[in-house]
N, C-alpha and C positions, 0 to 999 in steps of 0.2 A: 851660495856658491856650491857647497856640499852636493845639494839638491841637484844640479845642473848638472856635478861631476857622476853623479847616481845614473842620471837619464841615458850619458852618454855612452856610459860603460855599458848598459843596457840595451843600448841598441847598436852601439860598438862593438861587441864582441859577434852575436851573427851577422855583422855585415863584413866583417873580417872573415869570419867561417863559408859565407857564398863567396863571396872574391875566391878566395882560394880555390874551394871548390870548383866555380866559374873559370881559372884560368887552367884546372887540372882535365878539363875536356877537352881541350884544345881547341872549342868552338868560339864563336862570335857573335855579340848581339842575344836576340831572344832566343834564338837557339843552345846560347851555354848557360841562360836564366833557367829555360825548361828542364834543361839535360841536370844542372846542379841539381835545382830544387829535388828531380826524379831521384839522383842518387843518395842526396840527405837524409829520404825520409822513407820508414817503410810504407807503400801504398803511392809513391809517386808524390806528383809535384804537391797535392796536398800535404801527405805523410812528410816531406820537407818543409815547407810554409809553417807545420804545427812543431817537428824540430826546432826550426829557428824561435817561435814564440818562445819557447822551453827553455831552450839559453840562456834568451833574454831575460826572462824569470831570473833563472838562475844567476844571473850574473847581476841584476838589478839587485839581488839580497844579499850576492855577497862584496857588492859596492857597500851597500847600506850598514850591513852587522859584521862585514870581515869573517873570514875562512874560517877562522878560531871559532866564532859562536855558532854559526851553521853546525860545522859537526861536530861540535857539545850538545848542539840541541837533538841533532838525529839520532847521535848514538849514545844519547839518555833515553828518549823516545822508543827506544829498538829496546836499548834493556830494561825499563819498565813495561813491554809490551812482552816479553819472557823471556827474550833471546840470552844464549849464556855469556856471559861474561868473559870466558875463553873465546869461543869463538870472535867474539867481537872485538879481542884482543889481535886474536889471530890477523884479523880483515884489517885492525889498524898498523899490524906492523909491515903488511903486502901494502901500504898506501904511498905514491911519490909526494912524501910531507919530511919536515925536520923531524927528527931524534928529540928534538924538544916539543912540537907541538903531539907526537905522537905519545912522550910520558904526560903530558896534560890531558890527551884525551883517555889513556888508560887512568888518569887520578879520575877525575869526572865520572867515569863511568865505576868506581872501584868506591866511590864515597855516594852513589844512587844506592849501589847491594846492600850499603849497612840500612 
């Protein structure tokens, strides 16, 4: 069941994202298909087509591992790759996240330094 709710959210999330986009041209048909996908992506309806993939990515993983370990894992990866500490403190308190998950990812990232 998990498994199925993973798929959905996956492919749920940009077909929510063209909808929107689709009704914010005010077109109809294949014409507000072509016009979304053009706006989504840079490069036109391709550069849209490879947005939506990206989403979907995105949103298949954090079906799967939840929001919490996503970015534990990116911003350990950033600070063993050399980025400082600060700064990446700085980027976690500009983020629209809880006051709680954002002391979790500054601990995370404060117990990789030692």
């Amino acid at each position: 069941m998990d498994e199925i709710v993973r798929k959905l959210a996956g492919v749920g999330l940009p077909a929510v994202i063209l909808l929107i986009t689709m009704a914010s041209t005010g077109l109809t048909g294949a014409a507000a298909i072509t016009a979304a996908l053009a706006l989504l992506g840079p490069g036109g309806m391709i550069g849209g087509i490879v947005f939506l993939g990206i989403i979907g990515l995105a949103s298949d993983a954090l079906a799967k591992y939840g929001l919490e370990s996503v970015l534990v894992e990116i911003y350990k990866t950033r600070r063993q790759d050399g980025e400082s500490s600060s700064n990446l403190y700085k980027e976690i308190d500009g983020l629209p996240i809880s006051d709680e998950l954002k002391l979790v990812l500054k601990d995370k990232i404060a117990r990789d330094s030692v």
